[in-house]
DRENFI-560850 format. One record per residue (C-alpha): y, z, x; residue in three letters. Coordinates in pm, 1 decimal, decimal comma. Example, Ala and Ser with C-alpha at 12.3 -4.5 7.8 and 13.67 -1.06 7.14 Angstrom:
<pts>
{yy -450,0 | zz 780,0 | xx 1230,0 | r ALA}
{yy -106,0 | zz 714,0 | xx 1367,0 | r SER}
</pts>
This chain:
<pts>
{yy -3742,4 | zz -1466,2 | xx -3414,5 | r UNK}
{yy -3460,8 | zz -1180,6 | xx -3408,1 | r UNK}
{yy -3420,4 | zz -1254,1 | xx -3046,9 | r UNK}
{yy -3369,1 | zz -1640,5 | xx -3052,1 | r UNK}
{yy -3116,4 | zz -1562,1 | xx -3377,8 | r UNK}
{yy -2921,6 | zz -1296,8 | xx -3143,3 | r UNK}
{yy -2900,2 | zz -1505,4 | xx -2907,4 | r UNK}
{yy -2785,3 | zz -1805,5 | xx -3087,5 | r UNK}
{yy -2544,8 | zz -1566,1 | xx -3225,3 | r UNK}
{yy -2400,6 | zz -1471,7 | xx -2880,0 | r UNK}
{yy -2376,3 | zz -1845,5 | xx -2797,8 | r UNK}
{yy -2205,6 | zz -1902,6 | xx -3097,3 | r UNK}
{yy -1955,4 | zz -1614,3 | xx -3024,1 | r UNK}
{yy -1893,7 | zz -1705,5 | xx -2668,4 | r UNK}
{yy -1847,3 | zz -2074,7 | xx -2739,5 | r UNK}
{yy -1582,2 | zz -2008,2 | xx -3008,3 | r UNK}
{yy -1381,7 | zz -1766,2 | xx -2794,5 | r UNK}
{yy -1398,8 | zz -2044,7 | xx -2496,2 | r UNK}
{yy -1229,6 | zz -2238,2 | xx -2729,4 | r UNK}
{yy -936,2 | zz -2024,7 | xx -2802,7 | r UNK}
{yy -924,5 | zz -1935,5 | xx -2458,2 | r UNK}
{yy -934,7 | zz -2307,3 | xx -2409,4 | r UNK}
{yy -593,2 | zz -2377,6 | xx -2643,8 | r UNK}
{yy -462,1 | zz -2042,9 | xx -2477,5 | r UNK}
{yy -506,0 | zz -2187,1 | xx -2113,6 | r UNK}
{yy -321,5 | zz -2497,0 | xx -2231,0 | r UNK}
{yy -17,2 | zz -2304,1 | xx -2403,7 | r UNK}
{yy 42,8 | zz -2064,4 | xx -2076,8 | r UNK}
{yy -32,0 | zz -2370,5 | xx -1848,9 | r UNK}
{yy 299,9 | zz -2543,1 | xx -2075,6 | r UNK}
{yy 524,8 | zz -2240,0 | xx -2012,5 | r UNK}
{yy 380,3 | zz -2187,4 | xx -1647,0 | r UNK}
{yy 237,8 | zz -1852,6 | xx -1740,3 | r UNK}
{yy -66,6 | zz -1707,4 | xx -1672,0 | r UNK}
{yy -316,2 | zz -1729,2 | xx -1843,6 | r UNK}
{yy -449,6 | zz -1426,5 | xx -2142,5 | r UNK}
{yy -722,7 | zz -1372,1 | xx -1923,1 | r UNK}
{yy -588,1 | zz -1278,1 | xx -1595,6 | r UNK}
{yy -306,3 | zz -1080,9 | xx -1780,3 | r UNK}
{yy -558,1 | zz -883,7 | xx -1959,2 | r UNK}
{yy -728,9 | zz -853,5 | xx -1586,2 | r UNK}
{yy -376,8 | zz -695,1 | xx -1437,8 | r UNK}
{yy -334,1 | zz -491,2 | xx -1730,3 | r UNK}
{yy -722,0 | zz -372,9 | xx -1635,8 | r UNK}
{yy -626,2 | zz -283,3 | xx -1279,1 | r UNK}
{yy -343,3 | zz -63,9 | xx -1355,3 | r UNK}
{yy -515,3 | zz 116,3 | xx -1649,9 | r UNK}
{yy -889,5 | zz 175,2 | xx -1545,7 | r UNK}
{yy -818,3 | zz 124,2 | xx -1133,7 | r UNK}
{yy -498,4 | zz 323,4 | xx -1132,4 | r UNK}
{yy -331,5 | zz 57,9 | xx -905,0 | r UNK}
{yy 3,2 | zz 128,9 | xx -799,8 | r UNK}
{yy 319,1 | zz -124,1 | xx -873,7 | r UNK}
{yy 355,7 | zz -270,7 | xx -540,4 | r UNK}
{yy -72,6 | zz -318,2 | xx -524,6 | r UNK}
{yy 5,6 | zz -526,7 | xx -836,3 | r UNK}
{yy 269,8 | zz -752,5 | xx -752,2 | r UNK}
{yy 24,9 | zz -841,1 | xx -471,3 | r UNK}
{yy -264,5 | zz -957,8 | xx -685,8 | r UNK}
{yy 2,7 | zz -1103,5 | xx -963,6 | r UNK}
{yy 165,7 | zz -1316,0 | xx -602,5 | r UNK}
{yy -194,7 | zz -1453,2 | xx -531,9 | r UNK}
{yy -325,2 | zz -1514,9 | xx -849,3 | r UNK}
{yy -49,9 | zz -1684,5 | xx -955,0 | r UNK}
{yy -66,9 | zz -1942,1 | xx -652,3 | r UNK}
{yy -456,3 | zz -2002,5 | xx -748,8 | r UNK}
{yy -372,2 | zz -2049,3 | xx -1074,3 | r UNK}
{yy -147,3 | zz -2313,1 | xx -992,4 | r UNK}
{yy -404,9 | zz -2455,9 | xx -768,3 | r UNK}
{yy -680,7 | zz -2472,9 | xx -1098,0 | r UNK}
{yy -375,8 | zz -2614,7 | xx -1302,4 | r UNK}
{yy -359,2 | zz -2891,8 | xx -1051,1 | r UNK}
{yy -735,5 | zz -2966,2 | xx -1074,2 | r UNK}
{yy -709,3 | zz -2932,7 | xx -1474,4 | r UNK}
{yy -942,5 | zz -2627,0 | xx -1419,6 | r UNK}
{yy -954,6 | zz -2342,2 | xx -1568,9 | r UNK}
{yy -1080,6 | zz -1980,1 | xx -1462,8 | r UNK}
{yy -1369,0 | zz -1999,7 | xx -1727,6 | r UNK}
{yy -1488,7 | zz -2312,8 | xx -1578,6 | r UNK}
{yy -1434,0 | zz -2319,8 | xx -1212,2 | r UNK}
{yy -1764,9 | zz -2396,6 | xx -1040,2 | r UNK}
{yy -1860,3 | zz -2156,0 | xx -706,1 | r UNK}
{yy -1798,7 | zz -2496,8 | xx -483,2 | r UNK}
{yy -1455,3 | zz -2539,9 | xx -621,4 | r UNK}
{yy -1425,3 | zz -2178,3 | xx -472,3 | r UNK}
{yy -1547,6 | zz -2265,5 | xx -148,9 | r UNK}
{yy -1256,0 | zz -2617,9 | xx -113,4 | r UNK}
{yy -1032,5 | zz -2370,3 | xx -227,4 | r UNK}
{yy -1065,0 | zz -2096,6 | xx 21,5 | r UNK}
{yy -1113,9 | zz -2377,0 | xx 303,3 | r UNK}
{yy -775,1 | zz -2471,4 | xx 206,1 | r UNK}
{yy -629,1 | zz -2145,3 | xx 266,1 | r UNK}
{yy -793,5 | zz -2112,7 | xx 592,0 | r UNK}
{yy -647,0 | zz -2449,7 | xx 718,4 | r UNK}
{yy -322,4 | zz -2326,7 | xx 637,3 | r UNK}
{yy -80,0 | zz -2111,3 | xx 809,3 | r UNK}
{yy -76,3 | zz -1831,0 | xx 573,5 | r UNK}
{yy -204,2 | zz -1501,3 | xx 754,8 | r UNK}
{yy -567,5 | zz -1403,8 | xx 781,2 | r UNK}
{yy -453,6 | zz -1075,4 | xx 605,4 | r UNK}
{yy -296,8 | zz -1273,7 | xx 308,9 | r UNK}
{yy -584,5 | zz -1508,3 | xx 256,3 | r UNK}
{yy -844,0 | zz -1202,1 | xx 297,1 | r UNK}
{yy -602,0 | zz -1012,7 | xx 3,3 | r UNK}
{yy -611,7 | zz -1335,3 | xx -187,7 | r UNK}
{yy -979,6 | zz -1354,5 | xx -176,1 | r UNK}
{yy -1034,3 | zz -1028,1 | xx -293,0 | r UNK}
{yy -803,6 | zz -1028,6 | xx -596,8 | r UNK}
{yy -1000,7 | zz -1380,6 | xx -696,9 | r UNK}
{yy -1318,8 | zz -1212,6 | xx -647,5 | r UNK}
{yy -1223,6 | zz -898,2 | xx -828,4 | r UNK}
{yy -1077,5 | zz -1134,6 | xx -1153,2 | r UNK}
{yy -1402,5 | zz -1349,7 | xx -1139,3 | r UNK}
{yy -1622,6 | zz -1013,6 | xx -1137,6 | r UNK}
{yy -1406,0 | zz -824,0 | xx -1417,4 | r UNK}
{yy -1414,1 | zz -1172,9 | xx -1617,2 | r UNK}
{yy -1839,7 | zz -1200,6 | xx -1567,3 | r UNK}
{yy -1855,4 | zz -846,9 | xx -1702,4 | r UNK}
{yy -1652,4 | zz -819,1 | xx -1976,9 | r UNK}
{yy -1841,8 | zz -1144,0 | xx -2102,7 | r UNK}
{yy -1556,9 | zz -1392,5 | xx -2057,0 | r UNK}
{yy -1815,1 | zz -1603,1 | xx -1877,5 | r UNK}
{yy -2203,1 | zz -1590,4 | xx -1809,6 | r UNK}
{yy -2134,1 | zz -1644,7 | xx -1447,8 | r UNK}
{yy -1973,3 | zz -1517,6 | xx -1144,0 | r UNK}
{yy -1828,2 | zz -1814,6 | xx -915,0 | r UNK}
{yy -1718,5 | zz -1600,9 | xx -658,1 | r UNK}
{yy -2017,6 | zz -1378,5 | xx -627,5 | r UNK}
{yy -2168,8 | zz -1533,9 | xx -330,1 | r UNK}
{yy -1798,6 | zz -1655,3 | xx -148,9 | r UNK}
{yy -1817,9 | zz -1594,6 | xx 199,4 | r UNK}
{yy -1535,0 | zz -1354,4 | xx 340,1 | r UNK}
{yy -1249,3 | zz -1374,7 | xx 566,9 | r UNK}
{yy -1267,0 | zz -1180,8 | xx 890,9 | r UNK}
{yy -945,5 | zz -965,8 | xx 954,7 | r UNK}
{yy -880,8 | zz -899,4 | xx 1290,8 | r UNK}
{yy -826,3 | zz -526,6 | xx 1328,4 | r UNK}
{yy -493,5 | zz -469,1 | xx 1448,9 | r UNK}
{yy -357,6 | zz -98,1 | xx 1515,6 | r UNK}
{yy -23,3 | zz -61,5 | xx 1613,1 | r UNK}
{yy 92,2 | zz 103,5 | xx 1893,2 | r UNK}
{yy 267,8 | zz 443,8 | xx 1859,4 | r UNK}
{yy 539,7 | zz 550,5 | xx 1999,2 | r UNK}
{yy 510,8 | zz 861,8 | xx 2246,6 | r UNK}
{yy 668,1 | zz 1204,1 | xx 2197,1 | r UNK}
{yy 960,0 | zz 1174,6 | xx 2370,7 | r UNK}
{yy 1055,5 | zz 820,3 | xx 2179,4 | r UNK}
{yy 999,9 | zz 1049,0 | xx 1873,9 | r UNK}
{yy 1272,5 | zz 1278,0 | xx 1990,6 | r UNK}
{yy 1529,4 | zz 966,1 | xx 2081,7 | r UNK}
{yy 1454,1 | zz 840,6 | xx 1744,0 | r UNK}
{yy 1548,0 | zz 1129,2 | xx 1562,9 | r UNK}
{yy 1818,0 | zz 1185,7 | xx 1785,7 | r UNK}
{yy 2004,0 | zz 870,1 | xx 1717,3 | r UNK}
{yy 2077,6 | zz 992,9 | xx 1346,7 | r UNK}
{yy 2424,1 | zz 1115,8 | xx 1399,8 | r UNK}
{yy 2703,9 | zz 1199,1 | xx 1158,2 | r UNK}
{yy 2728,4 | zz 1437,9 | xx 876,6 | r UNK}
{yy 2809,3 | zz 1130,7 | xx 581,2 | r UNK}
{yy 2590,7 | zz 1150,9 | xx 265,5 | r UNK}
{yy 2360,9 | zz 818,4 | xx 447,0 | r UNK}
{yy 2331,1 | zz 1028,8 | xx 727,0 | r UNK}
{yy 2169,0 | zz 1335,5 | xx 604,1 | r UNK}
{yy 1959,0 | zz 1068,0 | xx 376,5 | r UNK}
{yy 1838,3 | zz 898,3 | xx 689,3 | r UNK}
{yy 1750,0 | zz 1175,5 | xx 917,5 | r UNK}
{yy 1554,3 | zz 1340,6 | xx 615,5 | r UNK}
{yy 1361,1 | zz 1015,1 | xx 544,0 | r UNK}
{yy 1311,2 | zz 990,3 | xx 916,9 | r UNK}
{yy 1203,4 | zz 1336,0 | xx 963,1 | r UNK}
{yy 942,7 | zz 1291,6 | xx 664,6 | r UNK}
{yy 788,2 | zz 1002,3 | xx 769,1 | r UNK}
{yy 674,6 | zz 1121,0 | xx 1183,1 | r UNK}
{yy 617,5 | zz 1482,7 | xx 993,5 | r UNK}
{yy 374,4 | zz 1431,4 | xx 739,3 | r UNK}
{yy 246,1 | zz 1032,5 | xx 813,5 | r UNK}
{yy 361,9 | zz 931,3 | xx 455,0 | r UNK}
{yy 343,6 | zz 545,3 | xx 346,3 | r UNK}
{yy 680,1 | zz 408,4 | xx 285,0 | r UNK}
{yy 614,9 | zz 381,0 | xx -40,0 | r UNK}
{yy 469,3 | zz 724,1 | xx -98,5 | r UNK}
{yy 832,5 | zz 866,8 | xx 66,9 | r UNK}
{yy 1062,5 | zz 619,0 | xx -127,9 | r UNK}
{yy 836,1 | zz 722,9 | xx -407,5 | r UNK}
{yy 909,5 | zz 1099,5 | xx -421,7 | r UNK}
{yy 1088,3 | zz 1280,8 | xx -710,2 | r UNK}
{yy 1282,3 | zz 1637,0 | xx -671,3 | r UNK}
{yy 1005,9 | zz 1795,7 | xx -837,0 | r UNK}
{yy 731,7 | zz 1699,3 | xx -549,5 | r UNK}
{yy 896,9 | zz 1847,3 | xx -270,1 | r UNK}
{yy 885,1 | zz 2279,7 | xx -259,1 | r UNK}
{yy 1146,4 | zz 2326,4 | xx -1,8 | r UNK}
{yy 1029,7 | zz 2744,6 | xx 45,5 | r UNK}
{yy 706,9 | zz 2642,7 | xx 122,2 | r UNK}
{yy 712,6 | zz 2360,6 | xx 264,7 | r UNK}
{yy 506,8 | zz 2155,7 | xx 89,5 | r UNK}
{yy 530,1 | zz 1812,9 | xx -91,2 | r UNK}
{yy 294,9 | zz 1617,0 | xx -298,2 | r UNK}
{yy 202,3 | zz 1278,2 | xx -220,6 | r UNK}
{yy 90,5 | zz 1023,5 | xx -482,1 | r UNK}
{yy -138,7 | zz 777,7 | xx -242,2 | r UNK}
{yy -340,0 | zz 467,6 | xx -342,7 | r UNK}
{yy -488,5 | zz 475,2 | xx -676,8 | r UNK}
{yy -223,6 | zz 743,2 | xx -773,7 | r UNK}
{yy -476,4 | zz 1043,0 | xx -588,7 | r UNK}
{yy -281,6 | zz 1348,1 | xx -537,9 | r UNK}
{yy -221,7 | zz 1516,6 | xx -224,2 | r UNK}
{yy 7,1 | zz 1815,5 | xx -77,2 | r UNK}
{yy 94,8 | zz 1816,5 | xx 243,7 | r UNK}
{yy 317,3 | zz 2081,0 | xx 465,6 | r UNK}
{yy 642,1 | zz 2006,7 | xx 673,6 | r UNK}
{yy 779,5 | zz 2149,8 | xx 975,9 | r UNK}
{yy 1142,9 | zz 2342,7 | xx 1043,5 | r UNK}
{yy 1299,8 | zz 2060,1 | xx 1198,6 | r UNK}
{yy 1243,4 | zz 1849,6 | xx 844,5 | r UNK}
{yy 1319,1 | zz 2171,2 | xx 631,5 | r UNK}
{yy 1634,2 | zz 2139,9 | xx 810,8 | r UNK}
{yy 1722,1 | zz 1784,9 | xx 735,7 | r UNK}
{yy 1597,8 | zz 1786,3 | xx 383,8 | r UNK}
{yy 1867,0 | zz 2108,5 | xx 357,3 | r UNK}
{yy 2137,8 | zz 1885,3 | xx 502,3 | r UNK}
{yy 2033,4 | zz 1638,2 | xx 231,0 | r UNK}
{yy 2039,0 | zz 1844,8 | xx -94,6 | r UNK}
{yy 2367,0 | zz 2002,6 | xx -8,1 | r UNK}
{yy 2663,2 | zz 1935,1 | xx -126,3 | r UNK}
{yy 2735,9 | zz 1691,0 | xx 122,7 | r UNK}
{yy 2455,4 | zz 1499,2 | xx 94,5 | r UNK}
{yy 2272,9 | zz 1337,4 | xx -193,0 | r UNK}
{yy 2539,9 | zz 1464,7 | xx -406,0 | r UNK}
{yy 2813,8 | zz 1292,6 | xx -299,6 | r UNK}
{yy 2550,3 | zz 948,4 | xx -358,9 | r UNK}
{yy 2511,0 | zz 1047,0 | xx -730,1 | r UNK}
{yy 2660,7 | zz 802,7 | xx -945,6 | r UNK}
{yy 2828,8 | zz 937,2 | xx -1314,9 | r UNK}
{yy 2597,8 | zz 754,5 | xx -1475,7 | r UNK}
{yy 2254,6 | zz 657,9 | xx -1413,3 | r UNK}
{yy 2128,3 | zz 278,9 | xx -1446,6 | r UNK}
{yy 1806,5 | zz 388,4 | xx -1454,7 | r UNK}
{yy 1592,3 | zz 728,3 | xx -1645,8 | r UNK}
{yy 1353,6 | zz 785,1 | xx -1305,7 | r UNK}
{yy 1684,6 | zz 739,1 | xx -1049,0 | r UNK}
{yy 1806,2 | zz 1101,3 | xx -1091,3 | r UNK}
{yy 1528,9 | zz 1229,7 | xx -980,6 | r UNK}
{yy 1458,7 | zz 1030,7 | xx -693,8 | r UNK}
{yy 1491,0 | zz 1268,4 | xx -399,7 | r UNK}
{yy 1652,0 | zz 945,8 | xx -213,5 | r UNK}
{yy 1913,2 | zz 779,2 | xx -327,0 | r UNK}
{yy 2087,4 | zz 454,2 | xx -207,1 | r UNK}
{yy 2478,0 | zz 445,8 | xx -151,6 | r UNK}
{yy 2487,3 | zz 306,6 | xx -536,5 | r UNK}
{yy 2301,9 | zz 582,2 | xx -678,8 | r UNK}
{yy 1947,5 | zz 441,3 | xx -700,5 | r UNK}
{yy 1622,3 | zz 511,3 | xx -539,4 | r UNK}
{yy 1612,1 | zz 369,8 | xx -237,2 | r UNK}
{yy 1377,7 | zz 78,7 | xx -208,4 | r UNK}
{yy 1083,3 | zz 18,1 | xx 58,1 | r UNK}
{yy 1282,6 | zz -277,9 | xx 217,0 | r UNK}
{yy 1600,6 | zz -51,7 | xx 270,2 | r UNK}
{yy 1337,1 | zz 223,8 | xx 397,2 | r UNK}
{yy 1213,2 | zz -19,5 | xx 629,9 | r UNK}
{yy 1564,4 | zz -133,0 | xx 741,6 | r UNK}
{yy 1662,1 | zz 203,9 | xx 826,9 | r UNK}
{yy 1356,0 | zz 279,5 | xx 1077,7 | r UNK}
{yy 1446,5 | zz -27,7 | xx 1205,7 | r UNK}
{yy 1828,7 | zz 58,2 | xx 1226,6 | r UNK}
{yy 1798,9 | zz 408,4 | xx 1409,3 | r UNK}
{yy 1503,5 | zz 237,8 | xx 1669,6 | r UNK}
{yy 1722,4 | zz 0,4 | xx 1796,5 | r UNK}
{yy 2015,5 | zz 251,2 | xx 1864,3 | r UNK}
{yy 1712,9 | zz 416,1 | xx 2063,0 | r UNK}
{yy 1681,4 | zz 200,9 | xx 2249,9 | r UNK}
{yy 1311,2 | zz 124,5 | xx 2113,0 | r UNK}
{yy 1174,0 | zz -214,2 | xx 2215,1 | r UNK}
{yy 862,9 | zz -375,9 | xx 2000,0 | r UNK}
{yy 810,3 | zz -352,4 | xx 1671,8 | r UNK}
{yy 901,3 | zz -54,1 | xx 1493,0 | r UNK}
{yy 820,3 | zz 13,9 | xx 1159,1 | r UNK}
{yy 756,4 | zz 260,7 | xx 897,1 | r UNK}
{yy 375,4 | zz 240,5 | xx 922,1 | r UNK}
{yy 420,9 | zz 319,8 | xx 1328,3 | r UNK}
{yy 545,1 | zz 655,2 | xx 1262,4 | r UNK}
{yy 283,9 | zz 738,8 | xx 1020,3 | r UNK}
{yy 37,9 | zz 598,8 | xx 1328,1 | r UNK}
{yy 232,9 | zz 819,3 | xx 1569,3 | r UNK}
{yy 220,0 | zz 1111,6 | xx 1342,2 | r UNK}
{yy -164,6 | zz 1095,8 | xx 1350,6 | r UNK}
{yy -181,3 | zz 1031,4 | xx 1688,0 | r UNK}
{yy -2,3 | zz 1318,7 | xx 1814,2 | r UNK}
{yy -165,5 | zz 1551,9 | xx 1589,0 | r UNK}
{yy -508,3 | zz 1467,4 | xx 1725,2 | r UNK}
{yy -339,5 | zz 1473,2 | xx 2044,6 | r UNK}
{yy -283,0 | zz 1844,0 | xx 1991,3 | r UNK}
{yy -589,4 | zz 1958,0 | xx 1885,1 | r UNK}
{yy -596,0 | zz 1873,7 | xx 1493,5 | r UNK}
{yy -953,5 | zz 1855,5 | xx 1324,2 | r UNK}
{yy -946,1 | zz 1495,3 | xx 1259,1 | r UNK}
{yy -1117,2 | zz 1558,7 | xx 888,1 | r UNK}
{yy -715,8 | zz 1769,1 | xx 868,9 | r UNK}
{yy -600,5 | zz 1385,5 | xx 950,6 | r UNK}
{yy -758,1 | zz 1248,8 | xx 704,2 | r UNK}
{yy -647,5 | zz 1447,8 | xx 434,6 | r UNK}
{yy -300,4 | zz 1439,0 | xx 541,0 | r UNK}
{yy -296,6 | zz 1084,7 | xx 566,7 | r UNK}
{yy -469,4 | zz 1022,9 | xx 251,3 | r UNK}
{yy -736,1 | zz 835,3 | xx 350,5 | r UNK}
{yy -1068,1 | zz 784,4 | xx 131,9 | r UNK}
{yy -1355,2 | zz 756,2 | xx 397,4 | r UNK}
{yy -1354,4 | zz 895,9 | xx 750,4 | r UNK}
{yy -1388,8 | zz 562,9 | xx 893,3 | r UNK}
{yy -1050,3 | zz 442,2 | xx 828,3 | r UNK}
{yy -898,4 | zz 755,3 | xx 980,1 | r UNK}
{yy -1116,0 | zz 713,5 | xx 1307,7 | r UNK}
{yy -959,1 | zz 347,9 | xx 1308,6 | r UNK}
{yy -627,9 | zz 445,8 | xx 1291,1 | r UNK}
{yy -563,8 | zz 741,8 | xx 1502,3 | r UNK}
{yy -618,5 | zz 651,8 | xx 1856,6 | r UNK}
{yy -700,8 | zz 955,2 | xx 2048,8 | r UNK}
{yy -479,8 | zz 895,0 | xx 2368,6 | r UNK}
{yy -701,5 | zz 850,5 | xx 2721,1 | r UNK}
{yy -512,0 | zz 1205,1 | xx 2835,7 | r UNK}
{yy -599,4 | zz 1375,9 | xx 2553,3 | r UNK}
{yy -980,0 | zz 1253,0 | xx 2578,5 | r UNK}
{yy -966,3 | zz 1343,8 | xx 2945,8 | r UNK}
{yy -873,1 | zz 1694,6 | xx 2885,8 | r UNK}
{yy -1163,8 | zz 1756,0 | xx 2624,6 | r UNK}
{yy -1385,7 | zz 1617,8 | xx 2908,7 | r UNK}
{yy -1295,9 | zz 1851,6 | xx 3166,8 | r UNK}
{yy -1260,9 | zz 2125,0 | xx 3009,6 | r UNK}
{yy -1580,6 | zz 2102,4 | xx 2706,7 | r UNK}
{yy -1837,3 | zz 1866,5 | xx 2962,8 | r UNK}
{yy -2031,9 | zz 2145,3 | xx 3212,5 | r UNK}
{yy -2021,5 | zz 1867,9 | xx 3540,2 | r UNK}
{yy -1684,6 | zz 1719,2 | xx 3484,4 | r UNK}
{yy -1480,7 | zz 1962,0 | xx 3759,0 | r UNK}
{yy -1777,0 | zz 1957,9 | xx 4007,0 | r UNK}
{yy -1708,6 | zz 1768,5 | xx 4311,0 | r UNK}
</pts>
């Protein structure tokens, strides 16, 4: 008898906040918000999941656009059946949107369905059984040592975006830091005697990492008094900008894009052809460490990576390097 009451009381409960949720939907669907639920599911990801700002503007991008895709079947989140799922993601794979996007996409639905089955939002989860998309796994190439060398020899100059560039450029091949990790960095994180800086990676884990001489040098170009400096403006437009260790010409932290702009910049004065971007020297950083010996478990922890299969993926141990463990570690190899 309790049981059949409880239950009826559950019902009751989850019926009447369907219905709010119901004249919610309607009210964010007027204004072309989104709706309380999938806010409350953002809000979720950065405060129990520790995702990082740029992670969420991802999932906010693609939830959004299948939001407006429910809106324009007057369905809802709550109600969306596992077959509506299924036209849905059939859409996105007839379209011309990258495998990578629609593969992101999926996952952020999947994640909001899940997070909306547990917290008791609905009784189901629609996207439980959704079958995946397969991304092709792409590494890019890296660039070899002595493309390295022309790249951080086409920094010249001794202006304030100078020293700014060669130090970013010098940080990213010396440690393998995401863009966003570098851009990232505040004067406090970076211990210029020891050569150490600390890395906040995905899901805001902490790591340090050392630096070599030749980026010592650079970042002591940067901090002196002809460097970042001369970019600081007399009065800051925002608290975190003074301590951003880089700075644009206006006096805030430089940005990913502008990051990505200036790789770009200095590999086409090199003479570089293909595409070169920030992620390539972070691939080239790896690669040339494991080309010199380095444990690759010391990879992984440099580059920040959670299981050893994603580092084994993305270093490629070149064929020389893999020839001179064989002759020199395999008893038969030299034998005629």
């Amino acid at each position: 008898m309790r049981n059949r009451e409880a239950k009826s009381v559950t019902g009751l409960r989850l019926a009447e906040r369907r219905l709010r949720s119901a004249d919610a939907t309607q009210a964010a669907r007027a204004r072309g918000e989104l709706p309380l639920e999938v806010e409350e599911f953002l809000s979720w990801m950065v405060a129990e999941k520790g995702r990082s700002p740029n992670t969420l503007a991802a999932y906010r991008r693609d939830l959004t656009a299948y939001w407006t895709w429910l809106s324009g079947r007057e369905r809802t989140v709550l109600n969306v059946l596992h077959n509506e799922l299924v036209e849905f993601v059939a859409g996105r794979r007839a379209s011309e949107a990258a495998t990578s996007s629609i593969a992101r996409q999926l996952a952020a639905l999947r994640m909001l369905h899940r997070y909306l089955a547990i917290e008791g939002e609905r009784p189901d989860d629609p996207a439980a059984d959704l079958e995946g998309v397969r991304v092709p796994s792409g590494i890019p190439k890296p660039l070899d040592e002595s493309q390295i060398t022309s790249l951080l020899d086409a920094v010249i100059g001794t202006e304030p975006a100078d020293h700014r560039d060669r130090a970013l450029l010098e940080l990213l091949y010396a440690i393998g830091a995401r863009i966003s990790e570098a851009v990232g960095l505040s004067i406090g994180d970076i211990n210029l005697d020891d050569r150490l800086v600390r890395l906040y990676g995905k899901g805001a884990k902490e790591r340090i990492v050392p630096f070599g001489g030749s980026a010592a040098r650079a970042f002591d170009d940067w901090f002196s008094t002809s460097g970042r400096a001369r970019l600081v403006p007399l009065q800051w437009k925002r608290r975190g900008d003074a301590e951003a260790i880089f700075l644009n010409t206006r006096g805030g932290r430089l940005t990913r894009q502008a990051a990505w702009l200036i790789v770009k910049k200095y590999g086409e004065r090199a003479g570089i052809i293909g595409q070169l971007s920030p992620h390539v020297l972070r691939h080239s950083c790896a690669t040339h460490l494991l080309d010199h010996g380095a444990d690759l478990r010391v990879v992984q922890e440099m580059l920040g990576h959670a299981p050893i299969s994603t580092t084994q993926v993305y270093t490629r141990v070149s064929q020389e390097r893999l020839w001179d463990v064989y002759r020199s570690s395999h008893p038969r190899a030299t034998l005629c």
